[in-house]
N, C-alpha and C positions, 0 to 999 in steps of 0.2 A: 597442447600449450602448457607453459613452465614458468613457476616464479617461483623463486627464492630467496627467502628474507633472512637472517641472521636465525630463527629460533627454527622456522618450520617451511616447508616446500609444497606447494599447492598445486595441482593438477590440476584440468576442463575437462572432465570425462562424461560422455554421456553416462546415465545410469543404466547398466545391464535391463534387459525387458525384464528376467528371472528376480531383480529385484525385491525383496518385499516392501513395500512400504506401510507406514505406521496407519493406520484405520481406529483410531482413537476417534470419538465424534467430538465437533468443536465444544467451546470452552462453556459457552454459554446462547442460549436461545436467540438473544439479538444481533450477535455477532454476523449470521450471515446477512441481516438487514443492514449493517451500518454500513457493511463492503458494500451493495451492491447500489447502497444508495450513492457510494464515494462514485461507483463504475458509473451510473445510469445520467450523472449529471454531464460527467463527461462526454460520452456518446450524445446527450441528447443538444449539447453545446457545440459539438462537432471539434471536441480536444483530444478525440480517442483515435489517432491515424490507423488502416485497415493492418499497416506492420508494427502494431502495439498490441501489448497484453496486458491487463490488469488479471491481479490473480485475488482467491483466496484461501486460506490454508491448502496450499498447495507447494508442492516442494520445491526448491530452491537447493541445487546442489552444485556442490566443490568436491577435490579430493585435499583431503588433510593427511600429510605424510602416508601415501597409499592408500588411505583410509576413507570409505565415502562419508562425507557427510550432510544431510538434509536438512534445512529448517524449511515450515510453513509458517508464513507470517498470515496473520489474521486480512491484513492485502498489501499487494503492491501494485506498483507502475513500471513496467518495464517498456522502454522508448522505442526499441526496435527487434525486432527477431530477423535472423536471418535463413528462415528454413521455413519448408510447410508447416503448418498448425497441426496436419494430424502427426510431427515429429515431436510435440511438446504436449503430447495430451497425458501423461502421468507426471511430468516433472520438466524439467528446464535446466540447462545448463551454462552459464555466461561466459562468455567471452568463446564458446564451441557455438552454440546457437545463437548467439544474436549478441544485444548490449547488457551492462549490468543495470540493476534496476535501480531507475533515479529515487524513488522514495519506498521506504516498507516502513509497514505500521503495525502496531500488536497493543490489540484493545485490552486493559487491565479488567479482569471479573474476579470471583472470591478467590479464584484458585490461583495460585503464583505458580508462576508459569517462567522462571527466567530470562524474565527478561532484560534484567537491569545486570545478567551474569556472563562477567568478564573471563569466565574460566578457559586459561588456554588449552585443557588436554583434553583430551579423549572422552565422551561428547561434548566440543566445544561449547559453554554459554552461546545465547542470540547475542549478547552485547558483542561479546568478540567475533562471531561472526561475520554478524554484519559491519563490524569497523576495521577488523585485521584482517579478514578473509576475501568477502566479498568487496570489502572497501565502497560500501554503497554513501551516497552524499547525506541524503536526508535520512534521519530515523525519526518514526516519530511512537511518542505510547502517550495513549489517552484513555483516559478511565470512565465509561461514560456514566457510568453510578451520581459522579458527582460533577460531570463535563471540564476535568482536570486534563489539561493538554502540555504535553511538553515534547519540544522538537528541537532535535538534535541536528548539529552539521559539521560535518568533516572539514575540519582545519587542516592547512598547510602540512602539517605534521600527520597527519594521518589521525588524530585523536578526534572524537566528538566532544563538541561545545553546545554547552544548554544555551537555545535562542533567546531575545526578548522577541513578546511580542507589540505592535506599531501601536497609534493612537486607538486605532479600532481594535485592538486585542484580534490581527490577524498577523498570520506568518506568510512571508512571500516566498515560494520556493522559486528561485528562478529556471530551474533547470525546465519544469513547465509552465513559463509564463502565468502565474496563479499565485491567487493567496489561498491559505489554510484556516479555518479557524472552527471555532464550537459556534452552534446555529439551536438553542431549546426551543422546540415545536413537537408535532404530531406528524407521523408518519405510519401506516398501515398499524394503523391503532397503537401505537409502542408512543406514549406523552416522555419528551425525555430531552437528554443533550445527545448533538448528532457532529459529525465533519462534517463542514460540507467548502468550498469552490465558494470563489469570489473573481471575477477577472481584473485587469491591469486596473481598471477605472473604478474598481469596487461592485461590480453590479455582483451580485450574485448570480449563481449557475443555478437554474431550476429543473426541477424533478419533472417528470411526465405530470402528475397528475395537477401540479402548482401553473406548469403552461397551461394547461385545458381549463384552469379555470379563471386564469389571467384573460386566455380568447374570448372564453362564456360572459366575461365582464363586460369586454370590447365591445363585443356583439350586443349585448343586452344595450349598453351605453349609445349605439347609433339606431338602437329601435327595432332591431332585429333578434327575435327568439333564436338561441341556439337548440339544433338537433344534438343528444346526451344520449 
């Protein structure tokens, strides 16, 4: 598949097996907890369809004027794939494999990491990227040092616009029926700011271990000890 804009020409390639990809380890120690706490609310809400992926640091690829290029976003959400799972177990390719991915996210830690960089050439910034390449809807970068959230959405024009957020300081993405926002609690020992899921009505999306003790309540409350 083929597009071409005025400046540059973008390809769908799969990525060769022979590939190498980058094996740099992630940014920072919590980073694989924040993703999988985004995944696990999902799944356990039943907003994660069996032809959806959530990823993390994992690659995301286009061709740039012949050129491959890779970004791992810290996670995303992609809506639909249209191929086996074991054809996207090192990388992904959109609009070849499946849809492009309605939200990507990249958690800010000490190290600056590009991602506010709009560089068009040769290895593009994540900002261009994901706004001229990918042309993905939602961006979002959160810093959870200090539960600093800011989310970005593709305007008419193909450019990102910094969102507000509602009375409740949540963002609604529409594309998955949900709002976004900062949630400060405990999780697997990490006391801190986290994303998490909120649905249409506000409820929040709960974690595995917040249901079992929602039940344990339940149970307790009609006079019945829970088995733990």
């Amino acid at each position: 598949m083929l597009a071409i804009t005025p400046h540059y020409e973008i390809t769908w390639e799969k990525l060769p097996d022979d590939f190498v990809l980058d094996d740099q380890p992630v940014d920072n120690i919590n980073q694989p907890s924040l993703a999988a706490a985004l995944t696990e609310s999902l799944e356990i809400a039943g907003k994660l369809p069996t032809n959806a992926l959530t990823t993390t640091n994992y690659g995301i690829c286009a061709t740039l004027n012949r050129k491959f290029i890779i970004k791992a976003p810290d996670w995303a959400y992609i809506p639909v794939i249209t191929v086996p799972s074991e054809e996207v177990i090192r990388s992904y390719t959109p609009q070849l494999q499946g849809e492009i991915p309605t939200i990507v996210m990249e958690f800010l830690f000490d190290t600056e990491g590009g991602e506010y960089s709009s560089k068009p050439t040769y290895p593009p910034g994540k900002w261009f990227f994901y706004e001229q390449v990918l042309q993905v809807p939602n961006y979002v970068i959160f810093e959870p040092k200090i539960g600093d959230l800011e989310v970005y959405q593709l305007d008419g024009s193909g450019q990102y616009q910094l969102r507000s957020c509602d009375n409740n300081h949540l963002y609604w993405i529409a594309e998955m029926g949900l709002f976004l926002g900062v949630w400060q609690g405990n999780r697997e020992n990490r006391i801190g700011y986290w994303l998490r899921w909120w649905d249409e009505n506000g409820k929040l999306l709960l974690w595995g271990v917040e249901k079992t003790a929602r039940l344990a309540a339940q149970l307790r409350a009609a006079g019945i000890e829970p088995e733990i």
